[in-house]
TORSEKOL-211584 format. One line per field, with one value per residue (C-alpha): y, x, z; residue number from 1. Coordinates in pm, whole numbers, plus 50000, padded with zeros to 5 digits. Layout:
N
c2: (Y,...) .
c1: (X,...) .
c3: (Z,...) .
nr: (NUM,...) .
END
This chain:
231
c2: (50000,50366,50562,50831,50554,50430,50812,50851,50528,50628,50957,50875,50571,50805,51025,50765,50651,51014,51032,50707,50694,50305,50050,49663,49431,49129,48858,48758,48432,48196,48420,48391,48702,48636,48621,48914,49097,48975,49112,49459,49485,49441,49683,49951,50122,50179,50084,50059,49727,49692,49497,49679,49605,49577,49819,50111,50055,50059,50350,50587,50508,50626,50893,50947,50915,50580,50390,50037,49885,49695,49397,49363,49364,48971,48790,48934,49240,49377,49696,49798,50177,50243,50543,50568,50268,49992,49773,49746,49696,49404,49209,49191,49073,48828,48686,48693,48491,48267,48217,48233,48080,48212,48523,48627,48947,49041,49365,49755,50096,50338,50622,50626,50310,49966,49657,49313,49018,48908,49291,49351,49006,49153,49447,49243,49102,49469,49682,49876,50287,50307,50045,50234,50531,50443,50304,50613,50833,50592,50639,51024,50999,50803,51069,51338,51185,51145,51471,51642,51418,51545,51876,51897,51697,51986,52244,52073,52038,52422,52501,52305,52466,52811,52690,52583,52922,53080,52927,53012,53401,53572,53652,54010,54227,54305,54666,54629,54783,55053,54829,54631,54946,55039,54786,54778,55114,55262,55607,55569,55811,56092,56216,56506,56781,56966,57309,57654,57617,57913,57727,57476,57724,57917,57560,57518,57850,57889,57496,57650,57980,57737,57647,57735,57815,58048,58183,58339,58493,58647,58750,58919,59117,59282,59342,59530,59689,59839,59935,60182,60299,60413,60574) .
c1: (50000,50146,50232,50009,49757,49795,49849,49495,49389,49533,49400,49036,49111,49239,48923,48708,48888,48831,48516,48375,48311,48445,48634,48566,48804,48743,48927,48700,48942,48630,48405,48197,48127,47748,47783,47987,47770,47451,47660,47721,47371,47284,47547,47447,47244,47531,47857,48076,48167,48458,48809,49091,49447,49630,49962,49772,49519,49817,49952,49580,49520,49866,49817,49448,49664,49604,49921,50038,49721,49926,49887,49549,49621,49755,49541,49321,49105,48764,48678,48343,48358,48096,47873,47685,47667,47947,47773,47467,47722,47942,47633,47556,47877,47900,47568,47702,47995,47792,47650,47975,48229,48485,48410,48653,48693,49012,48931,48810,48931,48707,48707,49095,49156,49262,49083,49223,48939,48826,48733,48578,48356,48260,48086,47829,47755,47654,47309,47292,47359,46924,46881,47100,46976,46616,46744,46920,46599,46426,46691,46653,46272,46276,46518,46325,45971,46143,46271,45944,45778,46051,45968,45638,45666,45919,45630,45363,45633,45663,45276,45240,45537,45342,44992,45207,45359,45025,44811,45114,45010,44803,44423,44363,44118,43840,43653,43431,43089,42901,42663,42935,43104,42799,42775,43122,43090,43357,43221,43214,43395,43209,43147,43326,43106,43073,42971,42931,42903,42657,42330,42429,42479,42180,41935,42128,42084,41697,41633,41806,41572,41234,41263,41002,41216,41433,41130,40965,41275,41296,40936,40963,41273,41124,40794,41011,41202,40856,40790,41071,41042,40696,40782) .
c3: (50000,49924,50197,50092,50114,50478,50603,50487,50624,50983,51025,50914,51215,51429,51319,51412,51766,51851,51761,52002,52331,52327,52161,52222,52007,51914,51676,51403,51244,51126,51124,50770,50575,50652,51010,50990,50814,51039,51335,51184,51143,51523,51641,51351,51598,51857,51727,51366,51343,51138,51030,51071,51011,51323,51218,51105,51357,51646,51461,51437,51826,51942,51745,51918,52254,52309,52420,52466,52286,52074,52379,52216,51843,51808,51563,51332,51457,51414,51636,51717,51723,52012,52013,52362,52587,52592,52791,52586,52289,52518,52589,52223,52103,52406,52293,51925,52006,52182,51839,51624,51863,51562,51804,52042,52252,52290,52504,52545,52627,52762,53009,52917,53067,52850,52957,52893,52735,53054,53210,52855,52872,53260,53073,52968,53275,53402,53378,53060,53107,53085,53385,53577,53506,53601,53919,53989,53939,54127,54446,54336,54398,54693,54861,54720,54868,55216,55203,55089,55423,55632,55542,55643,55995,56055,55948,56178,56453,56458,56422,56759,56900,56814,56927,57261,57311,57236,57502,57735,57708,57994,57811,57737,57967,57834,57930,58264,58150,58330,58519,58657,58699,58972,59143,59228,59356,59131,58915,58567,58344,58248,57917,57771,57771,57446,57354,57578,57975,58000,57909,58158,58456,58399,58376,58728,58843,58738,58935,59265,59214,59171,59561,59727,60000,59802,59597,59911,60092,59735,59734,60128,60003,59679,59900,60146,59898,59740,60091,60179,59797,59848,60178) .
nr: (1,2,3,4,5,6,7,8,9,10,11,12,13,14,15,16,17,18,19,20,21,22,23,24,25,26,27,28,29,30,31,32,33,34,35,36,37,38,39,40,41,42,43,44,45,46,47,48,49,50,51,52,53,54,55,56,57,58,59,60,61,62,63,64,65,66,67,68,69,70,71,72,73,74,75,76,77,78,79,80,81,82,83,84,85,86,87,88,89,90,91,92,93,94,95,96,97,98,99,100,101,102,103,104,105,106,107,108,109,110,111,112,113,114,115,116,117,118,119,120,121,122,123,124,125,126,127,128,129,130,131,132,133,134,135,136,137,138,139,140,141,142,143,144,145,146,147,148,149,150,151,152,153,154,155,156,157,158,159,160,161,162,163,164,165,166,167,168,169,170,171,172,173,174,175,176,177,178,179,180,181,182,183,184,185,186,187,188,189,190,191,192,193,194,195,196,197,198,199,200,201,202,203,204,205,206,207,208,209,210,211,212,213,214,215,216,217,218,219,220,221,222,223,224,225,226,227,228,229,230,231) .
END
């Protein structure tokens, strides 16, 4: 092959590495073209499955960044280029080489880390990235549900604290009325008076004058009085 050729062969690999989120190797020898292409087909979804040769595959991942996979390259070598979850992707190609036992893993790198064929096989013996997830939402809605009853005992807690402190304070007093006032021998207030005090001392002055007493020892001094006048 050119060199021109395999330069453009390792950067679109090394375009490709970089562009997955996992890579699960496996060694294909036996594998027929048909069962090849059958597993392709179930992976399309999630992963490129493809063959790749093992020097300018070695050469595009250490480029990528990837270093010492070459511990994984012996034998022929397919990759499946993953896109999402590598689990989902493992169990598929462990229950494909239960199938085709021409099928071999040969083992992963993800999350920056290289694992060897029997840490890849382990994937599929995990819960796919959506199982976990709805167990994790379920944990998140359990703790959110206590939380939420926690919440409100601590909101009835303080209401009865508050009802508590409130029967605690002295009653106010309410106003004594007048009658009461009375009989307990205690004045009432009097009213303000309003307008002029004149009209109030003459209706005084004129009841003291209507005495009878007072009227006659009136009435015997303006009889003397017209007495020594008309003497």
């Amino acid at each position: 092959m050119p060199n021109a050729q395999k330069t453009e062969r390792v950067t679109a690999l090394k375009e490709r590495i970089e562009g997955s989120d996992a890579l699960l190797l496996a060694e294909y020898r036996g594998l027929s073209v048909h069962d090849a292409t059958e597993l392709r087909r179930s992976l399309a979804e999630q992963a490129q499955f493809s063959v790749v040769k093992n020097t300018l595959f070695q050469r595009a991942a250490g480029a990528a960044g990837i270093e010492d996979i070459g511990s994984l390259m012996s034998g022929p070598t397919a990759v499946a280029f993953v896109r999402g979850d590598i689990v989902s992707v493992a169990k598929k190609v462990v229950d494909a080489a239960k199938k085709y036992p021409a099928l071999v893993i040969k083992g992963a790198y993800m999350d920056g880390q290289l694992l060897d064929a029997a840490a890849a096989q382990a994937l599929a013996t995990l819960e796919s990235r959506d199982a976990m997830l709805s167990k994790i939402a379920g944990l998140l809605k359990g703790e959110m549900s206590r939380a939420a009853n926690m919440f409100q005992a601590l909101q009835s807690q303080f209401v009865g604290l508050l009802e508590a402190y409130r029967d605690k304070l002295p009653p106010e007093e309410a106003p004594v009325p007048a009658e009461a006032q009375a009989e307990a021998g205690v004045a009432p207030e009097a009213p303000e008076e309003s307008g002029s005090p004149e009209p109030v001392a003459e209706a005084a002055f004129q009841a003291w004058v209507s005495g009878p007493e007072r009227r006659n020892a009136i009435r015997k001094r303006l009889s003397l009085r017209a007495f020594i006048g008309s003497n």
